[in-house]
DRENKOLRO-106235 format. One line per 10 residues: their letters; for each residue z, y, x of N, C-alpha, C. Coordinates in steps of 0.1 Angstrom, whole numbers. Atoms other than C-alpha are relative to their C-alpha. Example, Ala and Ser with C-alpha at 12.3 -4.5 7.8 and 13.67 -1.06 7.14 Angstrom:
// DRENKOLRO-106235
as) 0/-12/9/78/-45/123/0/12/9 ~ 0/-11/-9/71/-11/137/8/11/-8
This chain:
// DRENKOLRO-106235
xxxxxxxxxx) -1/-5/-13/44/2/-160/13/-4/7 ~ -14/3/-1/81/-3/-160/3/-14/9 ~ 1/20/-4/75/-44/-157/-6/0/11 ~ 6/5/-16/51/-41/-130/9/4/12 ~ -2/-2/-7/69/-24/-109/15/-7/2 ~ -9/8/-2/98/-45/-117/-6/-15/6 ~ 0/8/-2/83/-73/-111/-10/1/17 ~ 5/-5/-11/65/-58/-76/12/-4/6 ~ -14/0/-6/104/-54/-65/10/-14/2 ~ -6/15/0/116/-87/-71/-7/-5/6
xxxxxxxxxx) 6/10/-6/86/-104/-57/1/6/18 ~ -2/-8/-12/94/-79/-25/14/-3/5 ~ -9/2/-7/129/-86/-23/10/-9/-5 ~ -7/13/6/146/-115/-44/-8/-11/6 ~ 5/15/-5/122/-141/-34/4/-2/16 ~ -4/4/-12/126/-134/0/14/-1/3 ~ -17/2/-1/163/-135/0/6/-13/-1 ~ -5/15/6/161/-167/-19/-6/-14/12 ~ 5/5/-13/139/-180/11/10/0/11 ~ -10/-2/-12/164/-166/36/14/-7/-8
xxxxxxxxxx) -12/4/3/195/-180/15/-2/-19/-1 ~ 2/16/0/174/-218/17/-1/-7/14 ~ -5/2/-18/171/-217/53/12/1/4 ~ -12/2/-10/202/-206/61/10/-16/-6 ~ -5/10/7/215/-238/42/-9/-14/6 ~ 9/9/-5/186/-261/57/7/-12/6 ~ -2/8/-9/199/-289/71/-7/-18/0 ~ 9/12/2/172/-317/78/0/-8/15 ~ -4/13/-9/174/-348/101/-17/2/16 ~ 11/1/-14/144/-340/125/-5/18/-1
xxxxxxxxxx) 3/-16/-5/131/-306/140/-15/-1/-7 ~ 10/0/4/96/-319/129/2/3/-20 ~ -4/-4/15/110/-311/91/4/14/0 ~ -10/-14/2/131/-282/101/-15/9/4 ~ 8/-7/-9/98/-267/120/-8/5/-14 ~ 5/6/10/78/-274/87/8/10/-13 ~ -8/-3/11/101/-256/64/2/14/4 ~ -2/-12/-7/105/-226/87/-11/7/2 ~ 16/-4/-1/68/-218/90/-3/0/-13 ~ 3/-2/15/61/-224/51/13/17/-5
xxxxxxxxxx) -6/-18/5/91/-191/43/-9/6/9 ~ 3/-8/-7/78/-174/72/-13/9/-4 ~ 11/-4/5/44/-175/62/0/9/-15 ~ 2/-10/18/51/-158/27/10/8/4 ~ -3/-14/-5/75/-135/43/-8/7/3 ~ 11/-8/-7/49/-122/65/-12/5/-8 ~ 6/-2/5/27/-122/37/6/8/-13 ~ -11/-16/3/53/-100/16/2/13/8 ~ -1/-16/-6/57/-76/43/-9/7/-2 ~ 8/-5/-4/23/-70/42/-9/8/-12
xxxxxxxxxx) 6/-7/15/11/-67/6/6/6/-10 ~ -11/-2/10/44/-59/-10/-2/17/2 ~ -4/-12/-1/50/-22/-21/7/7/4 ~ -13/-5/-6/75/-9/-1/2/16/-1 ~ 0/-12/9/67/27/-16/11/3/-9 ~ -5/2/10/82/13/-45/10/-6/9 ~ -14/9/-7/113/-16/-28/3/4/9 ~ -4/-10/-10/115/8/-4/-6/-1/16 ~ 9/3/-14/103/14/31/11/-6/11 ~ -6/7/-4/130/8/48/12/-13/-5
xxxxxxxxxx) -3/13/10/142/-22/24/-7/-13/11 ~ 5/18/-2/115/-51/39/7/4/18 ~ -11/3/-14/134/-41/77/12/-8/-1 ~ -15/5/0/164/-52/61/-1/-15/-5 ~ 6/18/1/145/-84/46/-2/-7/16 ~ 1/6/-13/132/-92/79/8/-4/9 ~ -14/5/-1/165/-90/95/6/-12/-6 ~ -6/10/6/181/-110/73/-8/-18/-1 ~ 8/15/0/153/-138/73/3/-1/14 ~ -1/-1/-17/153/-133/115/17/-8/-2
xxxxxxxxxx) -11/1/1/190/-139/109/6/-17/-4 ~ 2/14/5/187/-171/88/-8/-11/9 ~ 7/5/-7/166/-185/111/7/-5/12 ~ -12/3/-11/190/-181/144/10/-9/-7 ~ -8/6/7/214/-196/119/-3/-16/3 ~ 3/10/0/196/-226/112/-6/-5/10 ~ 9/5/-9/178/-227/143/15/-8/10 ~ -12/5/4/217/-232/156/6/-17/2 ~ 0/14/10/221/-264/131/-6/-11/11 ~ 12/13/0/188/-281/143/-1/-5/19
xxxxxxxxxx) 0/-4/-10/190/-275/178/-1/-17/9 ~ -4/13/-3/203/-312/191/-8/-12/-11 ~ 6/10/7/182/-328/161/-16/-8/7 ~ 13/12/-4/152/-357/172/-10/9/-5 ~ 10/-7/5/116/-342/168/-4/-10/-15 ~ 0/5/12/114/-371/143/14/-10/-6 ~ -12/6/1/138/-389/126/0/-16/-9 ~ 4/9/6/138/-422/109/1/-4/-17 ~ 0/-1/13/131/-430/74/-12/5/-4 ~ 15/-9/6/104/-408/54/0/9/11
xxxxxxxxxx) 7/-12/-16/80/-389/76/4/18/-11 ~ -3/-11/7/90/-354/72/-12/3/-9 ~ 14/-4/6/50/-345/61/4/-4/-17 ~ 1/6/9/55/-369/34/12/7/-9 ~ -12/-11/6/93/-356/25/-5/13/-8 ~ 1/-10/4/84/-324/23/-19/5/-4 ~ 15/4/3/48/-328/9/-5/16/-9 ~ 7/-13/13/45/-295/-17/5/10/13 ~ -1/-3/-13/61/-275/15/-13/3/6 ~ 10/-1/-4/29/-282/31/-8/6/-6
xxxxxxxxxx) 3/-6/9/10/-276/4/-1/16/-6 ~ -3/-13/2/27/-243/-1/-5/7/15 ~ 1/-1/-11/20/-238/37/-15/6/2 ~ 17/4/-1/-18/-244/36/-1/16/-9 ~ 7/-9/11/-19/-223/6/4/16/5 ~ -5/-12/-6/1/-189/16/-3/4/15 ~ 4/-2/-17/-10/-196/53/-18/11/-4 ~ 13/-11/3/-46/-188/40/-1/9/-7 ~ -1/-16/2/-38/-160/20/3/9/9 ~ -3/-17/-8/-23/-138/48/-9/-2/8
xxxxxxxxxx) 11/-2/-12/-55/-151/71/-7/12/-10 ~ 6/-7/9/-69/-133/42/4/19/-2 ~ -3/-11/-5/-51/-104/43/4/8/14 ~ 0/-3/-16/-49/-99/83/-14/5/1 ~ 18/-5/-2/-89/-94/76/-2/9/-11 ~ 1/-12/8/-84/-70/49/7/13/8 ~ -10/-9/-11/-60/-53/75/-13/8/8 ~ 8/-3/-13/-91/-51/101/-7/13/-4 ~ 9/-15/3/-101/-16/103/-15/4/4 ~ 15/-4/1/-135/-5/95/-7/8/11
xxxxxxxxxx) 9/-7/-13/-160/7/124/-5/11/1 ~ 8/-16/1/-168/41/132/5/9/-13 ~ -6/-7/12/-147/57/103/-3/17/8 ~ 1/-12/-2/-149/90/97/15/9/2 ~ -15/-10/3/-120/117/111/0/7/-4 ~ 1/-12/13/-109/137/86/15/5/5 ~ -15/-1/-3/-74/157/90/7/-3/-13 ~ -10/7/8/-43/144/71/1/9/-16 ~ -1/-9/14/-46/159/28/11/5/3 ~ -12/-5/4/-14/165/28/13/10/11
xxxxxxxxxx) -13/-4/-10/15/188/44/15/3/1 ~ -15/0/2/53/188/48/6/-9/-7 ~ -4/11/3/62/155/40/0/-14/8 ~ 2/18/-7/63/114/48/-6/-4/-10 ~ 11/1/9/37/104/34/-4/-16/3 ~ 4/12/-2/27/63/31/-10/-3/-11 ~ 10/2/9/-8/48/13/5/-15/-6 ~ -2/12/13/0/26/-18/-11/-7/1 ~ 16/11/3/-36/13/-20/-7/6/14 ~ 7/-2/-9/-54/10/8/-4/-18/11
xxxxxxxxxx) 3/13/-6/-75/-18/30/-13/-4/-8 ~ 13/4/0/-107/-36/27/2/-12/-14 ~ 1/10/12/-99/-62/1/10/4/-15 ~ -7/-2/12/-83/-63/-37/17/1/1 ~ -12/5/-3/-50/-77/-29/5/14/6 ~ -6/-14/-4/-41/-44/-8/-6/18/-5 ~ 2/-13/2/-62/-18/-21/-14/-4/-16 ~ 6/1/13/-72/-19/-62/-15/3/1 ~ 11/-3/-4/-104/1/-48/-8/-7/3 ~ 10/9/-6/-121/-24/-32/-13/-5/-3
xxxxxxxxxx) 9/8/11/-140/-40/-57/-14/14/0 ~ 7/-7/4/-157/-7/-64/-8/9/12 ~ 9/-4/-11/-189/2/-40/5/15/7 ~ -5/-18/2/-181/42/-44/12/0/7 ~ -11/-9/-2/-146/43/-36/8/-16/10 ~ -5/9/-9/-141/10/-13/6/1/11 ~ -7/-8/-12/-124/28/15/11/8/-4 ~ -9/-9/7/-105/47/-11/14/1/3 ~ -12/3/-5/-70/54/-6/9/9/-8 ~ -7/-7/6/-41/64/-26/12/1/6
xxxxxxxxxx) -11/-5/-13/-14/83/-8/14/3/-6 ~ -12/-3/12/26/87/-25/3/10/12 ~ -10/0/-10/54/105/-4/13/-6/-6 ~ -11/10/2/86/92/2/13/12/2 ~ -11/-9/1/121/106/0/9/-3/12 ~ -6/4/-11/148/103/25/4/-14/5 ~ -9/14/2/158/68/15/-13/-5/1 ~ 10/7/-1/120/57/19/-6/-4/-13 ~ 5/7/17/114/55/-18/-8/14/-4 ~ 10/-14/3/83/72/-36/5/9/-14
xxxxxxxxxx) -3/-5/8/102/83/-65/17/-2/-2 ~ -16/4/2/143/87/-80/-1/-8/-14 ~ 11/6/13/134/54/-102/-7/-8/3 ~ 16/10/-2/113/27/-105/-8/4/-4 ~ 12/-9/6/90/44/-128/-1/9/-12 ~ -2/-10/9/104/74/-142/-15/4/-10 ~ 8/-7/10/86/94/-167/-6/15/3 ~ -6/-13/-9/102/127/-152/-15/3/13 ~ 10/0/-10/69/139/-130/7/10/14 ~ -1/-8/-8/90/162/-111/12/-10/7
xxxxxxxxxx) -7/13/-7/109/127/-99/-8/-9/10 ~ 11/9/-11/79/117/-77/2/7/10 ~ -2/-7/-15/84/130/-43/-15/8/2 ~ 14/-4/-2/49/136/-42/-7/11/-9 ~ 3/-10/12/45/154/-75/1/19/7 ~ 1/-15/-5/33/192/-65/2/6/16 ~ 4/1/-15/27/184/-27/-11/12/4 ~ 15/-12/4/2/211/-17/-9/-10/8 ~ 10/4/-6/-31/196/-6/-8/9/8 ~ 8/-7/-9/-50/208/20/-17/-9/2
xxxxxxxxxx) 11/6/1/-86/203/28/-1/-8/16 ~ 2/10/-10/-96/172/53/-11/7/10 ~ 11/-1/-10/-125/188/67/-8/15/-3 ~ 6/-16/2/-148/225/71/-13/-8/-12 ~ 12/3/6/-173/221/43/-3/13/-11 ~ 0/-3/17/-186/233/9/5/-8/-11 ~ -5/7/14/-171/226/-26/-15/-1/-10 ~ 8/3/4/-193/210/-43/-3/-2/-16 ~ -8/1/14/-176/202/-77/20/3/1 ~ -17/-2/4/-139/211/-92/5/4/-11
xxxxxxxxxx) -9/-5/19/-117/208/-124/15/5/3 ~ -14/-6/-3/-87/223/-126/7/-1/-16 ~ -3/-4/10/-78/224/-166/3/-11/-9 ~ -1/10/6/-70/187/-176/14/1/3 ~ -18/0/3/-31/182/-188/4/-10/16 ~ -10/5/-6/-7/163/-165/4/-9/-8 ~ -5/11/13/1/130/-184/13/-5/5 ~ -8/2/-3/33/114/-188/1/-15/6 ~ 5/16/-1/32/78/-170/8/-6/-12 ~ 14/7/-10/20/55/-176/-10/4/-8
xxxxxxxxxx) 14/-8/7/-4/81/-198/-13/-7/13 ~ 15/-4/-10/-44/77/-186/-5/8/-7 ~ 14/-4/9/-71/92/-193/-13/-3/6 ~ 16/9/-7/-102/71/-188/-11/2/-2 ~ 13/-13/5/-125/100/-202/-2/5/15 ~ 0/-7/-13/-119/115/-169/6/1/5 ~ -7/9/-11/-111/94/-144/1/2/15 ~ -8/-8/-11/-108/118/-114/10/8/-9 ~ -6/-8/0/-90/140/-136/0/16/4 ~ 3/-11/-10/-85/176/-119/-2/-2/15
xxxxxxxxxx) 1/1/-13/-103/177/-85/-9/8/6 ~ 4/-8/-4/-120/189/-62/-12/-13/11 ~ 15/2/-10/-156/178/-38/-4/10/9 ~ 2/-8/-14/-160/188/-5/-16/-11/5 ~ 9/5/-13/-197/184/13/8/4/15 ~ -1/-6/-13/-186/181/46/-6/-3/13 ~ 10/0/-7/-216/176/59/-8/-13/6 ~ 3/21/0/-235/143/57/9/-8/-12 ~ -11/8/6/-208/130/35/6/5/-8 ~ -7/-8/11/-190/142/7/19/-8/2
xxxxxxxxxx) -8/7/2/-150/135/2/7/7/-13 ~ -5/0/14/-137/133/-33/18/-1/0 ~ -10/-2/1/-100/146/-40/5/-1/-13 ~ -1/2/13/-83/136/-71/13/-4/-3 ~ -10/-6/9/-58/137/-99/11/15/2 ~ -15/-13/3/-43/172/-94/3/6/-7 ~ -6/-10/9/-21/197/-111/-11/5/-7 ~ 8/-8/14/-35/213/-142/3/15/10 ~ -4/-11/-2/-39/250/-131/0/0/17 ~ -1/-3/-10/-37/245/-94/-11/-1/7
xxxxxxxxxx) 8/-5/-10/-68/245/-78/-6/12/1 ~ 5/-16/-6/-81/274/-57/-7/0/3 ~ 17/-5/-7/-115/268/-49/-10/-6/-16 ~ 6/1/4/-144/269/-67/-9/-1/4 ~ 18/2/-7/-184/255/-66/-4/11/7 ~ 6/-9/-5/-200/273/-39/11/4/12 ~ -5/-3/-12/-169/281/-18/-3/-12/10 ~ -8/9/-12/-163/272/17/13/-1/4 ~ -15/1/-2/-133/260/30/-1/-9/16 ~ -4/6/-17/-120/252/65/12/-9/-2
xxxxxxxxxx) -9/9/-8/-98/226/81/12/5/-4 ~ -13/-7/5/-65/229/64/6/11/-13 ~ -2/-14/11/-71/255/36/6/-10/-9 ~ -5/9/11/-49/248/7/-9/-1/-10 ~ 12/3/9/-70/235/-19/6/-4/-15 ~ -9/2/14/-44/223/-49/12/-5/7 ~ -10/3/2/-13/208/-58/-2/-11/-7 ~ 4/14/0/-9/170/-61/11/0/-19 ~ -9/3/19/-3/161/-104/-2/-15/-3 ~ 0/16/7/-9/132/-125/-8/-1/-13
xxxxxxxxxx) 14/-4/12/-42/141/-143/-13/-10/5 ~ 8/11/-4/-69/111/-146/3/-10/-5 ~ -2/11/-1/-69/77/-148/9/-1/13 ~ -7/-1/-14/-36/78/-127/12/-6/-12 ~ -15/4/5/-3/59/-138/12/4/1 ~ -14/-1/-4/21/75/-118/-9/14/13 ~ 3/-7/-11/17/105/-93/-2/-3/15 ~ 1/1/-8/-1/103/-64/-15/7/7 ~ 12/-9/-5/-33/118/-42/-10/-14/3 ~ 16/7/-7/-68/100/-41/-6/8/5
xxxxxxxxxx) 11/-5/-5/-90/105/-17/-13/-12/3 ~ 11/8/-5/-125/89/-5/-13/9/4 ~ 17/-11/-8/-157/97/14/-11/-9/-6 ~ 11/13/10/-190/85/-4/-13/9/10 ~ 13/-6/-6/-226/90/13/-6/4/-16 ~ 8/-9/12/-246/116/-16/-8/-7/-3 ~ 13/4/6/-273/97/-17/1/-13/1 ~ -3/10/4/-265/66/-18/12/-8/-6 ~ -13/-5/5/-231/70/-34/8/-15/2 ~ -7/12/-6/-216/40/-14/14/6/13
xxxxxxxxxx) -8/-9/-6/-184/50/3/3/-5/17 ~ -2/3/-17/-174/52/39/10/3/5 ~ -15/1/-4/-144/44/56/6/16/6 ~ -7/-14/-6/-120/76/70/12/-6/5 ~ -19/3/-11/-92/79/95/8/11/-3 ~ -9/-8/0/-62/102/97/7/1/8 ~ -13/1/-11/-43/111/127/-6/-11/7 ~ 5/10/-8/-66/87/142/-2/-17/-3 ~ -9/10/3/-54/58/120/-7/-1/-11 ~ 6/-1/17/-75/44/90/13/-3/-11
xxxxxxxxx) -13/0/7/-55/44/60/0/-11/-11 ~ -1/18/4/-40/7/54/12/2/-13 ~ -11/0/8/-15/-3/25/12/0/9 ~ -14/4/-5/24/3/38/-2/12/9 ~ 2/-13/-10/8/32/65/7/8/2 ~ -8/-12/3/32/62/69/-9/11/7 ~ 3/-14/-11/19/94/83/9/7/-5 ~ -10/-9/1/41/125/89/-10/11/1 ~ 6/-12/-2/29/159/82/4/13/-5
């Protein structure tokens, strides 16, 4: 767990540095090379901002990337300013030939992620799980790349929620052990919507990351009908939920305390909405706002 999220962090904020430390250094004989070289980083910046963890490298971390690339940019833009659109000798294309290549290739990945961005039609509103916190979704979005869920018909809308601390980070740590070092760890949850409980565990341990348990893979939770639609709440505290099969529950009742019980690596809140009868899931909003990778809500 350690490594991934080391290596999340670095791909979030060394590469791009190393990008912004090659631009600011750029100095090429035609604007048609410098244009060319400025659009190939940009494009994988932009496609870092958008898939990178900033949960984890922090939330206000890729502001200070962006900056700093924005920054290298004026720099070199600067430089090139008085340079020929071409220049003579090798054609820039040719020059800078893997450039392009790199261009093409990262260009269509973030077309790819701009359309995992596009929010789903007619979601359902549900109010925000959580309260008294800053709260941003680690997984979330229509495709793999931003939301692990994807893949899986059931929980393709799914969305996993951290909080963040003052400094924008979801834990003290890249990936403590310490459960009471997750910002999120013993959040109270509240219920999204008036319904009935439908199912709920409460009596499964709390593991230490990157413990699972893939016996049972919600873990402690809880199932709300909320009428047409069911929405599934998952991994909480051992011991903390308050409702049981058969109750009702309104808009806002507390309903648990957010643990690290399940198939769960690290503390955080699943939620998803599934149709009953055809147990295919359906998108949900929050605060009006479906819930994308990097999202913040306050509550």
């Amino acid at each position: 767990m350690t490594f991934v999220v080391l290596v999340m962090v670095f791909v979030c904020i060394a590469v791009p540095l190393v990008y912004a430390w090659q631009l600011f250094r750029f100095d090429e004989p035609s604007w048609t090379a410098w244009l060319l070289l400025v659009a190939d980083a940009g494009v994988f910046i932009a496609l870092v901002l958008l898939v990178g963890r900033w949960d984890m490298a922090g939330h206000y971390t890729r502001f200070l990337i962006l900056a700093i690339f924005l920054g290298s940019v004026l720099w070199s833009l600067r430089r090139h300013l008085s340079r020929p659109w071409r220049a003579r000798g090798q054609p820039a294309l040719r020059k800078h030939w893997t450039r392009l290549v790199s261009l093409v290739f990262f260009g269509g990945a973030l077309g790819y992620v701009v359309y995992g961005l596009v929010p789903p039609q007619e979601p359902r509103e549900l109010a925000f799980p959580l309260e008294n916190g800053r709260f941003m979704v680690g997984q979330g979005g229509g495709i793999g790349l931003l939301n692990h869920h994807a893949g899986h018909p059931e929980q393709r809308y799914a969305a996993d929620i951290v909080a963040l601390n003052t400094f924008g980070y979801r834990a003290a740590g890249l990936a403590p052990k310490e459960l009471t070092r997750y910002v999120i760890f013993g959040a109270s949850v509240v219920s999204p919507c008036a319904g009935k409980v439908v199912a709920s565990r409460t009596d499964l341990p709390d593991l230490i990351p990157p413990e699972t348990d893939q016996e049972n893979p919600r873990g402690n939770h809880v199932i709300i009908d909320c009428g047409g639609f069911n929405v599934e709440i998952a991994h909480l505290q051992k011991g903390s939920v308050r409702t049981a099969v058969g109750d009702s529950v309104s808009v806002g009742e507390t309903l648990a305390k957010v643990g690290n019980s399940g198939n769960t690596t690290e503390p955080h809140l699943h939620i998803h909405a599934v149709d009953p009868e055809t147990r295919t899931g359906l998108p949900v909003s929050f605060q009006g706002r479906v819930p994308l990778r990097n999202r913040r809500y306050m509550n």
